[in-house]
N, C-alpha and C positions, 0 to 999 in steps of 0.2 A: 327414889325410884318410883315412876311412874305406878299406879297400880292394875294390875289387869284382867280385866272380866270374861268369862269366857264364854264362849257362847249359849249356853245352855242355860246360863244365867240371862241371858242378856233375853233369850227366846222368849223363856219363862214370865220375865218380868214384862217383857211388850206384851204377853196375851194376856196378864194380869191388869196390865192398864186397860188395854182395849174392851175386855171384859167390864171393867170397874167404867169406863165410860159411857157402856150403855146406856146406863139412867143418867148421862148427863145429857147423850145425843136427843134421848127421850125428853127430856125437861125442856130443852133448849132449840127442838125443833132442829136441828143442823145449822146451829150462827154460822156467821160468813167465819168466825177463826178457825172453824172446824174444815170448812171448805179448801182455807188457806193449808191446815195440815194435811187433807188429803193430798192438793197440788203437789206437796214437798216428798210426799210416799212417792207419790206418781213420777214425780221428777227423778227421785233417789233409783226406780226401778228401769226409767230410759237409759241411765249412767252406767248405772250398773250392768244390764245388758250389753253397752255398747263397750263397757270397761271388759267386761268377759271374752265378749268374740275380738275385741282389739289385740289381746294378749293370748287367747289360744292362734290367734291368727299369724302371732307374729314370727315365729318360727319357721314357718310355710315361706311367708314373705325375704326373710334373713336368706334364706339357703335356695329362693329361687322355686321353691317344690308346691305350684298350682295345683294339686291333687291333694296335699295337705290344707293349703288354705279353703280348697272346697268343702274338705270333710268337717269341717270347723262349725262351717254351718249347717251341721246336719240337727245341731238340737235347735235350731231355732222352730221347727215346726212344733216342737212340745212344748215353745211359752208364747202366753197369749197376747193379743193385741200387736203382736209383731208383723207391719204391713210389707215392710222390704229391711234386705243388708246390701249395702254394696261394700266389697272390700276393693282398694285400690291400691297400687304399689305404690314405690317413692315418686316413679317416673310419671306415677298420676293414669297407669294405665287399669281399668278393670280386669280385677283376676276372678272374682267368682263374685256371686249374688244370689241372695235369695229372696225370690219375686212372688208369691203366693197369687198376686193380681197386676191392674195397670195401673196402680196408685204412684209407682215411681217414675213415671211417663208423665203424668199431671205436673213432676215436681223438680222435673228437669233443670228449671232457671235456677229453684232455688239448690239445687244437689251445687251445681256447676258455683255458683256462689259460697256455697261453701268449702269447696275443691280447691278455688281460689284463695281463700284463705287459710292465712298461716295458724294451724290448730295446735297448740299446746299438751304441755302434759297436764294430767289434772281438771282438764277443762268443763265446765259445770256449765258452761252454754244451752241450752234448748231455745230451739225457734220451732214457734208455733204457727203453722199453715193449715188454716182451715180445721181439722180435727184431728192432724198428725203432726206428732212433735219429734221435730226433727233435731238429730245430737249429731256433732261430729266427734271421734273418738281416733290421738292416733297409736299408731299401731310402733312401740318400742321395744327393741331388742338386746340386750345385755350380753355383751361377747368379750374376751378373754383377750388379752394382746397384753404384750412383753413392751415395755421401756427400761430401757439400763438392766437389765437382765431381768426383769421384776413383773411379775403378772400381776393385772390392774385392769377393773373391770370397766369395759366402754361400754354405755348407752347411745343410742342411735337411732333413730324415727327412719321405718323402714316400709310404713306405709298408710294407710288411714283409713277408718272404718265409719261408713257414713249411717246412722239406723233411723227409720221412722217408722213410729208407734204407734197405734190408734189411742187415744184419750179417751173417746168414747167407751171403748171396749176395757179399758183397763178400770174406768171407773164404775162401769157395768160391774165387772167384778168385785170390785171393794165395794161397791154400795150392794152387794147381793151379801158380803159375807156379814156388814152392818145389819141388813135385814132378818139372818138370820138369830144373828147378836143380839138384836131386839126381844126377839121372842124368849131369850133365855131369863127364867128369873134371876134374882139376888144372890138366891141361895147355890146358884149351880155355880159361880164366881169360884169358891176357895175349892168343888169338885172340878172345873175346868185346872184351875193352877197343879191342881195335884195329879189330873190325867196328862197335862203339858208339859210335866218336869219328867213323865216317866216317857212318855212318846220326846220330846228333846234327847234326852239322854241316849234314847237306838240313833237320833238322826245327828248328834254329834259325834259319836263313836265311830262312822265312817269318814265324816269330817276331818276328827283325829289322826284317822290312818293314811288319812292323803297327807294332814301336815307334816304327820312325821317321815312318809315319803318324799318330800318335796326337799326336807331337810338333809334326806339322805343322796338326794341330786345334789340338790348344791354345794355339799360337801365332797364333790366327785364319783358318788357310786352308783353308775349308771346301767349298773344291773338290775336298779330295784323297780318294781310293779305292785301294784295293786290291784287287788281282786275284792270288788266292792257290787255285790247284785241285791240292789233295792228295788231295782225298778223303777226311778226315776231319774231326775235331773243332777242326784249326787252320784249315780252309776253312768249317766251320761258325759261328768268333768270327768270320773274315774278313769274310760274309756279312753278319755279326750287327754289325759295325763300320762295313760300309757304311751298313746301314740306320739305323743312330744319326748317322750324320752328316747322312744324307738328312732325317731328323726333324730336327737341330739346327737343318740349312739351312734345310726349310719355317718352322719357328718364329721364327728370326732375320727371315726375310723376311716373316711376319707382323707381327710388332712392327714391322719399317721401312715398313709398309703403315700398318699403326694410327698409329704416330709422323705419318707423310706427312700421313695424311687430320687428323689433330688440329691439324697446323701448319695446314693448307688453311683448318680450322674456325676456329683463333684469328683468323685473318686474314682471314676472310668477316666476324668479330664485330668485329674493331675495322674493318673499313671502313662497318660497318651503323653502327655509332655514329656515326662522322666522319660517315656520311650524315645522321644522327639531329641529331645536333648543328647542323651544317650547314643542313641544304633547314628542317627542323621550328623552329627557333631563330628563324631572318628573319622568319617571316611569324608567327608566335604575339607576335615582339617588334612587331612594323606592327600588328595586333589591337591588342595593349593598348594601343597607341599612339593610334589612332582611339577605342579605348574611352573613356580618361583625356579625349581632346578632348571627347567626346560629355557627358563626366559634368561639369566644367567651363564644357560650354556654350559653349564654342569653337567650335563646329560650327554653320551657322545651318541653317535648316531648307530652304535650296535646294540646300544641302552635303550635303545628310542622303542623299539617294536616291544621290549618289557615291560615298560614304564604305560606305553599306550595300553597295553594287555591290563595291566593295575589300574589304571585310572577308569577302562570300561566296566570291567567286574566292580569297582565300587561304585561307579554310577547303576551298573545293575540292581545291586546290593540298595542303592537307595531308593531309586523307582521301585524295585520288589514292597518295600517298607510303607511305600505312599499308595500304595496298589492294596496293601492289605488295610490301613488307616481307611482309606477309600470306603472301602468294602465295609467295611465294619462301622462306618459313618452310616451306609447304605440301610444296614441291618437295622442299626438302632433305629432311624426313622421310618421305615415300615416300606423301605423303597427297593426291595428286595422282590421280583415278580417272576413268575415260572412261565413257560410256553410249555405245555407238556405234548409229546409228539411218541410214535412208536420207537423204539431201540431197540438193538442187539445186545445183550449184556457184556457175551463174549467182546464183539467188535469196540467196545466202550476201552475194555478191559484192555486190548492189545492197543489202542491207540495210547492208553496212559502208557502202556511198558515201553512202547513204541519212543515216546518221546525222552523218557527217561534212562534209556539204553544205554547214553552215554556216560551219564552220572554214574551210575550203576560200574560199566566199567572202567571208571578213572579210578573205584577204590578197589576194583578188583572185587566185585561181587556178581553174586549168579542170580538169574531171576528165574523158578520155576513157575509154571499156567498151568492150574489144572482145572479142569469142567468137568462139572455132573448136572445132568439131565439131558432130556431132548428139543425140548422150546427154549428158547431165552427170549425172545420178544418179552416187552414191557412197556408200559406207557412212564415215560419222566420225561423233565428238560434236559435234551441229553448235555449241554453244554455243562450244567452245573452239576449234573451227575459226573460227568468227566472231571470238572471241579473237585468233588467229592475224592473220587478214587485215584487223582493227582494228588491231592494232599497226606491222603493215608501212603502212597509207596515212594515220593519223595520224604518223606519224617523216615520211614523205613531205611532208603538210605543214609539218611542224613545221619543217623544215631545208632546205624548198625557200622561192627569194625571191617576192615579191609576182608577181604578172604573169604565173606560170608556166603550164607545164601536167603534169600527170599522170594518166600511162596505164595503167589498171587491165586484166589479158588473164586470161580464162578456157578452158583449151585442154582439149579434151576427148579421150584417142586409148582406145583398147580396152582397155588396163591401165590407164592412171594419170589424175588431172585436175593438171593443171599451172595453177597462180596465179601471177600477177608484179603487183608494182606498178613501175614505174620514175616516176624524179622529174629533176627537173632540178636539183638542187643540187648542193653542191663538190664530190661524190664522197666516195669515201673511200681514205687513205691505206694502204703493206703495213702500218704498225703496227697499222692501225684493223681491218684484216681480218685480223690474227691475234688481236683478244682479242674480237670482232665479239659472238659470243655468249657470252661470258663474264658473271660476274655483280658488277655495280657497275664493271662498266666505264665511265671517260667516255672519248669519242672526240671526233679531232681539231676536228667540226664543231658547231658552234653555233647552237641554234633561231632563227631569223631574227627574230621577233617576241617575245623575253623568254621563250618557254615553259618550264617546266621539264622536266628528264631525268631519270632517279634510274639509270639504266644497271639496268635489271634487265628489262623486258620484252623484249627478243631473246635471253636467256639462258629465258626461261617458256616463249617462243616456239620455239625448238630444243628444250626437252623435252617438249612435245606433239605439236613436230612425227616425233619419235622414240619416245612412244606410238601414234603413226599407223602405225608401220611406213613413214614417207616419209621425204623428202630437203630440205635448206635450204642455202641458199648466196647469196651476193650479188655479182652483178658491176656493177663499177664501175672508173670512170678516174675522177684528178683533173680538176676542170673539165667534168665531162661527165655527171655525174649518177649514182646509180644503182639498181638493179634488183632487186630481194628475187622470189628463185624460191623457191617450194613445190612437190613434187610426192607429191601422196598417190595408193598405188596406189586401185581401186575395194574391192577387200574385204580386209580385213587383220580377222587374229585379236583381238578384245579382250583388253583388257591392262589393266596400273595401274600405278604407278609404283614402284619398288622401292629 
């Protein structure tokens, strides 16, 4: 097993050598090998800068999110010698830069030269222009994908991070902290090492707590943060560490949203089928059935006015079913749009009863109208409001028995017009009003006279009554019938469905 040093060690012993070189820098005048080991510092810190923003950057880049990749480079104004960043996508397009001057204007040919070329991982290249050394660094992102049921991590170059340096300026710096290196004697050597191991030790203990953050991400627990205020450039990755987790989480939580709603959708499509199958199958097979008699001559001609009555109602019966699919096709894609216009509440109210008069007495049922208030004017789409209170007093009769009665109420107060129909049938059970307005519901109770259901008109009917800006709910007890409330305020903003 490899052995492994850890940082603090590693700090300690560079400012012991660098210390302990003094008197050699001193002796030796600056030989050219010394010059050659600066070059190699100086090289190691273009890398590494460009290794730094390639990889906070790459996350921004992976998910599309140009406000993250900008905020990436927000530390670059805290380190020195740094003349420009440009970060670019896969597509090769500029997503953000940081330009302090017009030194990356001068460097045009060669930026595009190296845009041109295919950059690696790993890549230790610099090219030197004039007194800016220029790295190209690209930007890889590690993401999660299933083969044969198995999660396996993909790596993938998602964009590329171009930096040039001033040489000048960085060597400014290293030849200032030599100068001051200079001045120190012999003896300050083993008190420097022993002020380095106690100052190392505050500035790997932050260090520490990012690794072991970092450990606890990729382990999947993307709750964890870090709260790290030194005040420099290790509170700066801190920041920069929060933020990439906060992106990972949004993104994971998008996917479990998109996954959700996709599972929702397969399972809307296989119960439209089973509907499909189902309610469209009986009556097209009872058609061909009466057809075949008819062609046959099976059928005598006092049968004929029957059979034609059977074969309309089931062509009704399946337009009805293609009409609600429709609809609810409509809903789902967001193609659902109101015209809202003044109304009558009452006049809404008698044209549903209006139409439904005869349903009503084929089972032998009564319809009571009652109004309270003075004004019913209101602003909705009277079409889908008619909609609306069509569907609450056809279910009424559909699922209430022979003999009954049902109470149509139109309440009128200064805000809002309140609808109810109530019925006298079995009621409905808690399972029946937890999926009530859901879509392809069937519920407990069954149309008294054979009608069909396809469970989709109270799910049409709660999302117009929520382009209204109103309210829907149903009270009922078993054995006691019950009651479909609407209440639309009088003017509410127009809308569509989304």
């Amino acid at each position: 097993m490899k052995r492994r040093f850890g940082i603090q060690l590693k700090f300690v012993s560079l400012v012991l050598v660098l210390l302990v070189s003094i008197a050699v820098f001193i002796a030796a005048f600056f030989p050219e090998r010394q010059k050659i080991q600066m070059n190699k510092y100086l090289n190691d810190k273009v890398i590494v800068t460009a290794q730094m923003t390639a990889f906070n950057a790459s996350t921004g880049l992976y998910f599309g999110d140009d406000n993250s990749v900008k905020k990436t480079l927000e530390v670059l104004p805290q380190l020195s010698g740094v003349k420009f960043v440009l970060v670019y996508n896969r597509e090769g397009r500029e997503i953000a830069g940081y330009k302090p001057d017009s030194t990356y204007l001068l460097l045009q040919h060669d930026i595009q030269r190296l845009l041109a070329t295919e950059v690696k991982t790993n890549n230790q290249e610099i090219f030197d222009v004039g007194e800016v050394a220029l790295h190209a660094e690209p930007a890889m992102f590690q993401s999660e994908v299933y083969q044969n049921e198995q999660k396996i991590g993909k790596v993938e170059k998602v964009g590329i991070v171009i930096m040039g340096i001033s040489r000048e300026e960085l060597t400014k710096d290293a030849r200032q902290s030599i100068y001051i290196a200079l001045g120190i004697s012999a003896g300050i050597v083993f008190v420097g090492g022993v002020i380095m191991l106690i100052l190392s030790g505050r500035l790997v203990k932050p260090l520490k707590t990012l690794e072991s953050a970092a450990e606890k991400v990729s382990g999947g627990d993307l709750s964890t943060t870090v709260q790290i205020t030194t005040n420099d450039e290790v509170e700066v990755l801190a920041n920069t560490f929060n933020h990439m987790v906060e992106s990972i989480r949004a993104a994971l939580e998008d996917v479990q949203r998109s996954l959700k709603k996709a599972e929702e959708a397969n399972a809307r499509k296989t119960e439209l089928l089973s509907i499909v199958s189902h309610d469209l199958k009986s009556p097209i097979t009872s058609v061909l059935a009466a057809i075949k008699l008819i062609e046959i001559g099976d059928i005598t001609a006092e049968e004929f006015p029957e059979v034609g009555t059977m074969i309309r109602q089931l062509c009704e019966r399946m337009i009805d079913l293609i009409e609600s699919l429709l609809a609810s096709s409509a809903l789902e894609m967001g193609r659902i749009q109101i015209n809202k216009a003044s109304c009558d509440a009452q006049e809404l109210m008698q044209r549903v009863i209006d139409s439904n008069s005869q349903k009503a007495t084929n089972k032998f049922q009564q319809i009571i109208v009652q109004a309270k208030g003075d004004n019913f004017d209101f602003v909705a789409d009277k079409g889908l409001m008619q909609q609306v209170l069509d569907n609450f007093l056809t279910n009424a009769i559909k699922y209430s028995p022979s003999e009954t009665t049902i109470t149509t109420r139109v309440m009128a107060t200064q805000q809002a017009i309140r609808f109810e129909v109530q019925d006298e049938g079995p009621g409905l059970t808690e399972e029946d009003k937890q999926k009530l307005f859901g879509f392809f519901q069937r519920l407990s109770a069954r149309p008294t006279a054979g009608e069909s259901s396809h469970g989709v008109g109270l799910a049409i009917t709660k999302r117009v009554v929520d382009l209204h800006g109103g309210r829907i709910w149903a009270e009922s007890e078993i054995g006691k019938g019950t009651t479909f409330v609407v209440v639309i305020p009088r003017h509410h903003v127009s809308t569509e469905a989304h």
